[in-house]
TORPA-4810 file (N, C-alpha, C, O; in nm, 3 decimals):
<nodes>
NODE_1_0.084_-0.116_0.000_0.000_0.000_0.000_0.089_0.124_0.000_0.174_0.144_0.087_X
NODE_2_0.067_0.201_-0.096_0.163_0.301_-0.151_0.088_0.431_-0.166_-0.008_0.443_-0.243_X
NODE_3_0.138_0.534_-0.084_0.056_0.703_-0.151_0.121_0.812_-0.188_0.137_0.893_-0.097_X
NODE_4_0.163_0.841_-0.288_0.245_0.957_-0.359_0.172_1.098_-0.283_0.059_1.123_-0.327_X
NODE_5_0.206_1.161_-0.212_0.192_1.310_-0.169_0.323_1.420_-0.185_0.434_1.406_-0.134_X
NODE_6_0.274_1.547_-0.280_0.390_1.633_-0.266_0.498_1.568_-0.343_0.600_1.618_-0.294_X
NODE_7_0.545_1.463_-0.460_0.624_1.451_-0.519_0.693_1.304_-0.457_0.757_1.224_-0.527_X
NODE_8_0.669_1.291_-0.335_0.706_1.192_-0.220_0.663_1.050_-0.249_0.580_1.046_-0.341_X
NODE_9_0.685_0.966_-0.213_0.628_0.834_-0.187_0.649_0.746_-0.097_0.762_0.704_-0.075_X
NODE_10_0.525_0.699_-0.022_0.501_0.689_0.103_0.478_0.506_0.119_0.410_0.446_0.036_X
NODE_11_0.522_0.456_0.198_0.456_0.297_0.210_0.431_0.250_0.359_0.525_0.211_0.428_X
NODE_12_0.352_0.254_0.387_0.340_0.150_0.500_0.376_-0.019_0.509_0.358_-0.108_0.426_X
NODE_13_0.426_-0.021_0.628_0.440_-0.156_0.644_0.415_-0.249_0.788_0.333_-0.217_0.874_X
NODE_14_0.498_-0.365_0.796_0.455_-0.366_0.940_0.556_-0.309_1.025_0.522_-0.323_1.142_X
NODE_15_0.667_-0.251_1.011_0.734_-0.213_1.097_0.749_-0.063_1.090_0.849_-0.012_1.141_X
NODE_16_0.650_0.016_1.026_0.599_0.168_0.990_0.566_0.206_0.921_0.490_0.143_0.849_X
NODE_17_0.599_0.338_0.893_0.606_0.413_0.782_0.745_0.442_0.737_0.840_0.475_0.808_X
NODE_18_0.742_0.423_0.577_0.894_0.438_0.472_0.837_0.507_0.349_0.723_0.507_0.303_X
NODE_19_0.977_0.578_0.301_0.962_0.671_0.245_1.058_0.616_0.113_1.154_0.545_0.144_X
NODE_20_1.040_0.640_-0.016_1.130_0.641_-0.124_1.200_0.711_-0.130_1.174_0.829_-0.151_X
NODE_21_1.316_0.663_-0.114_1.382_0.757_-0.143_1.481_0.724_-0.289_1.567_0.636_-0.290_X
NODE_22_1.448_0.813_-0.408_1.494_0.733_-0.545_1.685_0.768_-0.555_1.747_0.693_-0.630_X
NODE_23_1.747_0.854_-0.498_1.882_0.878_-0.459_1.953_0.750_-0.405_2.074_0.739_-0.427_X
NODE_24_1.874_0.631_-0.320_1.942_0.561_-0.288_1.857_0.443_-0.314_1.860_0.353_-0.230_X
NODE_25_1.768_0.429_-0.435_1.752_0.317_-0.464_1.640_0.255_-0.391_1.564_0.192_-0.464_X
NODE_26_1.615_0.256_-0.287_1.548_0.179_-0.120_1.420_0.239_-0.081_1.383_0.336_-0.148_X
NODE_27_1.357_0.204_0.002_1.294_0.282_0.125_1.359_0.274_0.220_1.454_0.204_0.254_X
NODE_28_1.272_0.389_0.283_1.395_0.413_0.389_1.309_0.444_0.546_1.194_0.482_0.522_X
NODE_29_1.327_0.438_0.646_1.244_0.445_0.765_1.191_0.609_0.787_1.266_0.703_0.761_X
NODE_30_1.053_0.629_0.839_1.019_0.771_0.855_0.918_0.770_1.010_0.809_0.712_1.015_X
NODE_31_0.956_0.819_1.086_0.873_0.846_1.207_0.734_0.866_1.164_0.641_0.786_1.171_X
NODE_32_0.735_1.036_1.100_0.616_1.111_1.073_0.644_1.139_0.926_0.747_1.097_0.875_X
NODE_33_0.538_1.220_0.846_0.534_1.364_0.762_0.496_1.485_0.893_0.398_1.463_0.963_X
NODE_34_0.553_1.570_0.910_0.539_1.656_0.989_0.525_1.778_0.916_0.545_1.777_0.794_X
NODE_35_0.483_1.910_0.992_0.435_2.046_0.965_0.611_2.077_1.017_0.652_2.010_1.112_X
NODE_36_0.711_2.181_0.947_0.804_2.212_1.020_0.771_2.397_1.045_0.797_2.475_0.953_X
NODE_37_0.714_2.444_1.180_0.681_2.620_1.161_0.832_2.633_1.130_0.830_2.685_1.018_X
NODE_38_0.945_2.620_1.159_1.002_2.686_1.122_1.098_2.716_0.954_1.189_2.794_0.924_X
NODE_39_1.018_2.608_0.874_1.018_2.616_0.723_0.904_2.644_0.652_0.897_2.647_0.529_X
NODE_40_0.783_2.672_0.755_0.689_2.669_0.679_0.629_2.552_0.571_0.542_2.577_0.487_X
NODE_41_0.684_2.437_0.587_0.615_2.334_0.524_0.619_2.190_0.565_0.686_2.143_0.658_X
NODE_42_0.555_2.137_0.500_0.536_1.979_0.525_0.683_1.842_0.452_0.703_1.812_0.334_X
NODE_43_0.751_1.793_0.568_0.855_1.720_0.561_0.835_1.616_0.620_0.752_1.606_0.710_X
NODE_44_0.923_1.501_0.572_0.944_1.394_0.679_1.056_1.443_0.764_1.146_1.526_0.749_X
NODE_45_0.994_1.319_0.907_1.088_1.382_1.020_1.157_1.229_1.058_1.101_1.129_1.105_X
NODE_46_1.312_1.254_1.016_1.361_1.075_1.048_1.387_1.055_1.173_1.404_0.938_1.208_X
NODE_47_1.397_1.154_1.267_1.418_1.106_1.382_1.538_1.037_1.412_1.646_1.067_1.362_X
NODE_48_1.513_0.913_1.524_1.642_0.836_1.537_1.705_0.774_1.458_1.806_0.707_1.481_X
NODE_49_1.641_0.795_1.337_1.688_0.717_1.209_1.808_0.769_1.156_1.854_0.692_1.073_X
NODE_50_1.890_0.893_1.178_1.946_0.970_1.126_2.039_1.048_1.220_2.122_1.136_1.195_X
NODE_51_1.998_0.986_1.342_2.141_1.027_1.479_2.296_1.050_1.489_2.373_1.115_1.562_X
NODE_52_2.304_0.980_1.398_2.473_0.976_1.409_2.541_0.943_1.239_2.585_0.834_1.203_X
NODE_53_2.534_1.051_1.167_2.646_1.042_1.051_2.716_0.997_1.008_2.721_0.984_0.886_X
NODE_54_2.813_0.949_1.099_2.894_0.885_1.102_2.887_0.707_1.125_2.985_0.635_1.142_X
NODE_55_2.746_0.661_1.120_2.709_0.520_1.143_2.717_0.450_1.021_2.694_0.524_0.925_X
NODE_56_2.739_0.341_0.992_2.664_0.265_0.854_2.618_0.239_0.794_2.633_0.209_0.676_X
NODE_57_2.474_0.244_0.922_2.325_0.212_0.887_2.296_0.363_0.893_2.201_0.374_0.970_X
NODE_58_2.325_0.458_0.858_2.271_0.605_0.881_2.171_0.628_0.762_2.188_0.617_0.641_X
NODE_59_2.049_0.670_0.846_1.858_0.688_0.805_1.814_0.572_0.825_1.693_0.570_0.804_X
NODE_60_1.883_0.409_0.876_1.812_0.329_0.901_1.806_0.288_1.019_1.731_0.197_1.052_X
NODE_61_1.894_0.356_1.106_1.855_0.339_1.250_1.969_0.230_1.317_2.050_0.239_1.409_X
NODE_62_1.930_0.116_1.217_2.037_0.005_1.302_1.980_-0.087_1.144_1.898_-0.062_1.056_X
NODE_63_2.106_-0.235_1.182_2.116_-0.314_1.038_1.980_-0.387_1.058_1.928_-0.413_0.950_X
NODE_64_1.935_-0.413_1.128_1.755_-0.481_1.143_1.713_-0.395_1.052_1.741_-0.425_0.936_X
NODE_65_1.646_-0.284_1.072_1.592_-0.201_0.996_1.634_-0.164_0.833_1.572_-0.134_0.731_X
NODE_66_1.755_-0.182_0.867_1.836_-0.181_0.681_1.790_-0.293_0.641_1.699_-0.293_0.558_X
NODE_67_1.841_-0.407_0.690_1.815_-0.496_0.620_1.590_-0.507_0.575_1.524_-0.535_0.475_X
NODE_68_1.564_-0.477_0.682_1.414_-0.533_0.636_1.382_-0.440_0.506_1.325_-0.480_0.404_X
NODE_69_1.424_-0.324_0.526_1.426_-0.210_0.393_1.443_-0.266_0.294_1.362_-0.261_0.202_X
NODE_70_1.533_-0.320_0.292_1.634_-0.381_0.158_1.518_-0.464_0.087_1.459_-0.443_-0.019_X
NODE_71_1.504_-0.565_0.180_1.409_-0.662_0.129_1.258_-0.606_0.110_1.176_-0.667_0.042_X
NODE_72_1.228_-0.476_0.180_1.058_-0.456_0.161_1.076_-0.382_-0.007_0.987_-0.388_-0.092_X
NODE_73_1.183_-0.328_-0.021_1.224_-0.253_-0.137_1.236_-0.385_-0.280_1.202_-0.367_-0.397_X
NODE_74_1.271_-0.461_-0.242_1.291_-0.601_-0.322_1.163_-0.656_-0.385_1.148_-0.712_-0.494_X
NODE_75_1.077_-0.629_-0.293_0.918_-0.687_-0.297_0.854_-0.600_-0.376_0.814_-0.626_-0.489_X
NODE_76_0.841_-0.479_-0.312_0.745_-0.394_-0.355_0.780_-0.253_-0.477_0.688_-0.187_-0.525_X
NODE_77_0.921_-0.229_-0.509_1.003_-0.155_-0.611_0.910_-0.169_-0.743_0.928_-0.077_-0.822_X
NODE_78_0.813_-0.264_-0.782_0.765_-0.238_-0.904_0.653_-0.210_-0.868_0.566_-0.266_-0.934_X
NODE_79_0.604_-0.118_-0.755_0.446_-0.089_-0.729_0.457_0.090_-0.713_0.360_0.165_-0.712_X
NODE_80_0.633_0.139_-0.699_0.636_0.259_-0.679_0.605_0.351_-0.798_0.625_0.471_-0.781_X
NODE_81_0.548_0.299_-0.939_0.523_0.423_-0.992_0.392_0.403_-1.004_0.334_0.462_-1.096_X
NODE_82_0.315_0.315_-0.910_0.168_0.334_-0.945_0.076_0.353_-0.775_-0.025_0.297_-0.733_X
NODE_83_0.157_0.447_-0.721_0.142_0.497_-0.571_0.018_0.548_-0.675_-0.008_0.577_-0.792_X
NODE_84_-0.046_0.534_-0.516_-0.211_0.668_-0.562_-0.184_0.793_-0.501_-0.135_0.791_-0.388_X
NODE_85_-0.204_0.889_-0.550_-0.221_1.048_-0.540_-0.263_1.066_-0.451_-0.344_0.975_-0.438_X
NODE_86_-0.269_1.134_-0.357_-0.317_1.219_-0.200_-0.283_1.342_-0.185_-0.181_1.398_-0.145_X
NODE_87_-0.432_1.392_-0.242_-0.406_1.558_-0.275_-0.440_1.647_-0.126_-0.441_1.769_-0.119_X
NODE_88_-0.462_1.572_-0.032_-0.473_1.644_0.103_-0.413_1.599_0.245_-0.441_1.492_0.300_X
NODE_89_-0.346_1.676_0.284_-0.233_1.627_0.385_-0.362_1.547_0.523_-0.342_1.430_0.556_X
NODE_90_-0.426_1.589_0.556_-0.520_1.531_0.613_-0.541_1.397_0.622_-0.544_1.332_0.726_X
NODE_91_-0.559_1.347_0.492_-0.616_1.218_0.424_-0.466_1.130_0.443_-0.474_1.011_0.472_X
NODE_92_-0.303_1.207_0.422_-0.216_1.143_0.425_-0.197_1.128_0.591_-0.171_1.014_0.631_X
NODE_93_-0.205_1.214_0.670_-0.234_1.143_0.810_-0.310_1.074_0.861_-0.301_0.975_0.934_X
NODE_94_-0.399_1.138_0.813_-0.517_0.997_0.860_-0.468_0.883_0.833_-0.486_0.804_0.926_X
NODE_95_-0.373_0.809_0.678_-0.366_0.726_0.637_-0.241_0.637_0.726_-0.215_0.516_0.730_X
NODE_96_-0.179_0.759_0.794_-0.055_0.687_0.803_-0.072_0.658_0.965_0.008_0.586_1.024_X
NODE_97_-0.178_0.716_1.027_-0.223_0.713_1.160_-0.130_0.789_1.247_-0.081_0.745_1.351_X
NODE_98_-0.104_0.930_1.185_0.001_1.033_1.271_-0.114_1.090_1.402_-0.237_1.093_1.405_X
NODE_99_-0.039_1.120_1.475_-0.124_1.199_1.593_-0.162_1.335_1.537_-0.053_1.388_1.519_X
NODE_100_-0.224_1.391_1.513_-0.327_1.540_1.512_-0.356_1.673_1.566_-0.477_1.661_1.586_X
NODE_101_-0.329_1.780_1.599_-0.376_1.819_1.699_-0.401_1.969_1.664_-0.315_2.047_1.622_X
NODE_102_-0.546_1.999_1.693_-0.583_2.113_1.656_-0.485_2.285_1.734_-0.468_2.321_1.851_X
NODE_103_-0.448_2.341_1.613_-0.366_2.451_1.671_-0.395_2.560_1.568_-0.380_2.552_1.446_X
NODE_104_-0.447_2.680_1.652_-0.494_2.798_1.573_-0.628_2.758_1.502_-0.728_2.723_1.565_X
NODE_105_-0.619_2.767_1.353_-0.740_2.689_1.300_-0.691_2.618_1.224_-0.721_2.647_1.109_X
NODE_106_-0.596_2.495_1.239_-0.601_2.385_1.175_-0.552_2.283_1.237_-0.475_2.280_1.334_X
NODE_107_-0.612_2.175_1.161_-0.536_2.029_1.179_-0.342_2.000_1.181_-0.284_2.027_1.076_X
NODE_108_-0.257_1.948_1.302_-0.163_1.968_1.217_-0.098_1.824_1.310_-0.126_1.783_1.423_X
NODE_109_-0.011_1.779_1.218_0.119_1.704_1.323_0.236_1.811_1.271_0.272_1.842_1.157_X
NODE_110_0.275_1.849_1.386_0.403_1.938_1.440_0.544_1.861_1.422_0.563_1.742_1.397_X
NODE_111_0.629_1.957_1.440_0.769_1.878_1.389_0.769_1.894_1.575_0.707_1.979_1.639_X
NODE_112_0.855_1.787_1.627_0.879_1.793_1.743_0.960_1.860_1.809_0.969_1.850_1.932_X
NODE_113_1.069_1.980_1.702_1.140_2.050_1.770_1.041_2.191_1.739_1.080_2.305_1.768_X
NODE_114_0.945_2.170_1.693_0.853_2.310_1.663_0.746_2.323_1.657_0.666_2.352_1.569_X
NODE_115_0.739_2.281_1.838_0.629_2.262_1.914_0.563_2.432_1.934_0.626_2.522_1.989_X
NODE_116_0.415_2.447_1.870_0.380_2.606_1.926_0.252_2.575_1.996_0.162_2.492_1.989_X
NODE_117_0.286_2.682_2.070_0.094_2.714_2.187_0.064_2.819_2.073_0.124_2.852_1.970_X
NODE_118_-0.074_2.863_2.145_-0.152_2.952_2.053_-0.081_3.106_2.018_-0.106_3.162_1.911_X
NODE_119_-0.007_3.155_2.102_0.019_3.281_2.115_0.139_3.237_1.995_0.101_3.258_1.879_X
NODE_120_0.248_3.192_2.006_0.332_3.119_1.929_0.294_3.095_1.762_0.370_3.137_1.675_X
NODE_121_0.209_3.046_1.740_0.104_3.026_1.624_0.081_3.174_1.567_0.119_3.232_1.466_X
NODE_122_-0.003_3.212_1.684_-0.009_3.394_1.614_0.054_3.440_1.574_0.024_3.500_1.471_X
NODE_123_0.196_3.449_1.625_0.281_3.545_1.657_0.355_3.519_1.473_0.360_3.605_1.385_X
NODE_124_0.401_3.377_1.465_0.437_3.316_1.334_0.367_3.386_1.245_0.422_3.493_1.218_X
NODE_125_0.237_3.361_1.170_0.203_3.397_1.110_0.129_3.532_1.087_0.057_3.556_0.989_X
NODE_126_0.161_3.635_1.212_0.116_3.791_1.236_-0.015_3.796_1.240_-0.074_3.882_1.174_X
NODE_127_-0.083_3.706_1.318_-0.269_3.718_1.324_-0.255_3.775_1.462_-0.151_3.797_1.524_X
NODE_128_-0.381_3.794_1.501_-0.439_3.871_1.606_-0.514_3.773_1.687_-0.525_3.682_1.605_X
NODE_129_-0.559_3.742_1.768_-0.648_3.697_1.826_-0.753_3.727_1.825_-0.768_3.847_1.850_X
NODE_130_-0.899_3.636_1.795_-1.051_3.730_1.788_-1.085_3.649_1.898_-1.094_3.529_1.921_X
NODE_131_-1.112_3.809_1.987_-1.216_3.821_2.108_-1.306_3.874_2.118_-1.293_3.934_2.011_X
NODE_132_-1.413_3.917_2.163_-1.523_3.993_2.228_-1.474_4.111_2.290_-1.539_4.215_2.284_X
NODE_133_-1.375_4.105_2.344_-1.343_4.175_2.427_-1.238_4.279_2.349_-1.216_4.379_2.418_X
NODE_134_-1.196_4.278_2.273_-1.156_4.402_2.196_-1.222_4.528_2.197_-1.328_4.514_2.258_X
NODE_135_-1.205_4.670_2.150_-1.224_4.758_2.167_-1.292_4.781_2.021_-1.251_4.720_1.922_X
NODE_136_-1.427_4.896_2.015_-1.441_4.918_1.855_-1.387_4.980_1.821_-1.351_5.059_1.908_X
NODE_137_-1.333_5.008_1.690_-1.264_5.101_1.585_-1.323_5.227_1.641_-1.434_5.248_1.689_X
NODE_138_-1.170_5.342_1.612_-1.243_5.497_1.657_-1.345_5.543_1.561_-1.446_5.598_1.605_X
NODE_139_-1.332_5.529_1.454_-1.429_5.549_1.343_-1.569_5.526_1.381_-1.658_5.600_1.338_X
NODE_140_-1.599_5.390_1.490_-1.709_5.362_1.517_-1.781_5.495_1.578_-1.888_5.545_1.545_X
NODE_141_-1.668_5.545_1.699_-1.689_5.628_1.806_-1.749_5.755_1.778_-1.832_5.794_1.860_X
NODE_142_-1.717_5.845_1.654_-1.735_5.971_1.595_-1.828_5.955_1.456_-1.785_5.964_1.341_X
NODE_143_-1.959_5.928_1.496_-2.042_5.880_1.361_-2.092_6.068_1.338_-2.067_6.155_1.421_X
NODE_144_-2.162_6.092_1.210_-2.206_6.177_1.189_-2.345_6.193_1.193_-2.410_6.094_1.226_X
NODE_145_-2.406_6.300_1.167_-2.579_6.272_1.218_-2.638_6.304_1.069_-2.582_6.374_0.985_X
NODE_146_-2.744_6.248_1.056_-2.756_6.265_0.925_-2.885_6.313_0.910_-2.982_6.264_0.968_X
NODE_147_-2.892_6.427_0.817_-3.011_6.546_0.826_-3.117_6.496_0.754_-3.110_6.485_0.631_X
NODE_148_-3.265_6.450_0.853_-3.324_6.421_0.761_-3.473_6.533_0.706_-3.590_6.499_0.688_X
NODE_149_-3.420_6.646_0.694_-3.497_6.785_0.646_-3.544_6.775_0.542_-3.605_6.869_0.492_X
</nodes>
């Protein structure tokens, strides 16, 4: 089961979610697709997959995980150009069973180093907060009277 989002290609399996990656041939292990605020867009986030640079198995975590790659890539490599389309990030979480969580006014999974509260959220994208409790415009204050002679 395969879903192309954003140029990407996505597979579930039993030991997660993996990502194509066509640079190295494979899939490769992926925590999330995450929201990153501080790029403003939607990425995978490898997590521990990608700890140490200097490893062997580096993006696969450890050789368990390489190796099952290797082989899920073996199996399933002639199903990657007929991924189905997922034109809404929504539908790709839902699919992949990411956690959710309403912030500001939307749906989002967060990158975990760019965690925001509400004020945080605002502040990012220069909104205001709507309250009741705001003040009316001075314009409201100084109306004119209007002659009805």
């Amino acid at each position: 089961m395969m879903k192309r989002f954003q140029d990407k290609i996505y597979a579930l399996s039993q030991k997660g979610l993996l990502l194509w990656e066509p640079s190295w041939e494979t899939f490769r292990p992926v925590v999330a697709v995450v929201w990153n605020p501080a790029h403003n867009q939607l990425e995978p986030y490898f997590g521990i997959y990608t700890n140490d640079i200097f490893d062997v198995d580096y993006g696969f975590g450890d050789s368990k995980m390489h190796d099952f790659c290797i082989e899920f890539t073996d199996g399933n490599a002639y199903d990657v150009g007929g991924a189905e389309e997922v034109a809404n990030v929504l539908d790709l979480w839902k699919w992949c069973g990411s956690k959710v969580q309403w912030i500001g006014d939307q749906w989002l999974t967060v990158h975990p180093c760019g965690v925001l509260d509400r004020k945080q959220y605002l502040k990012r994208f220069n909104l205001r907060a709507k309250t009741c409790r705001r003040k009316a415009p001075r314009n409201l204050h100084s109306t004119r009277k209007v002659n009805t002679h």
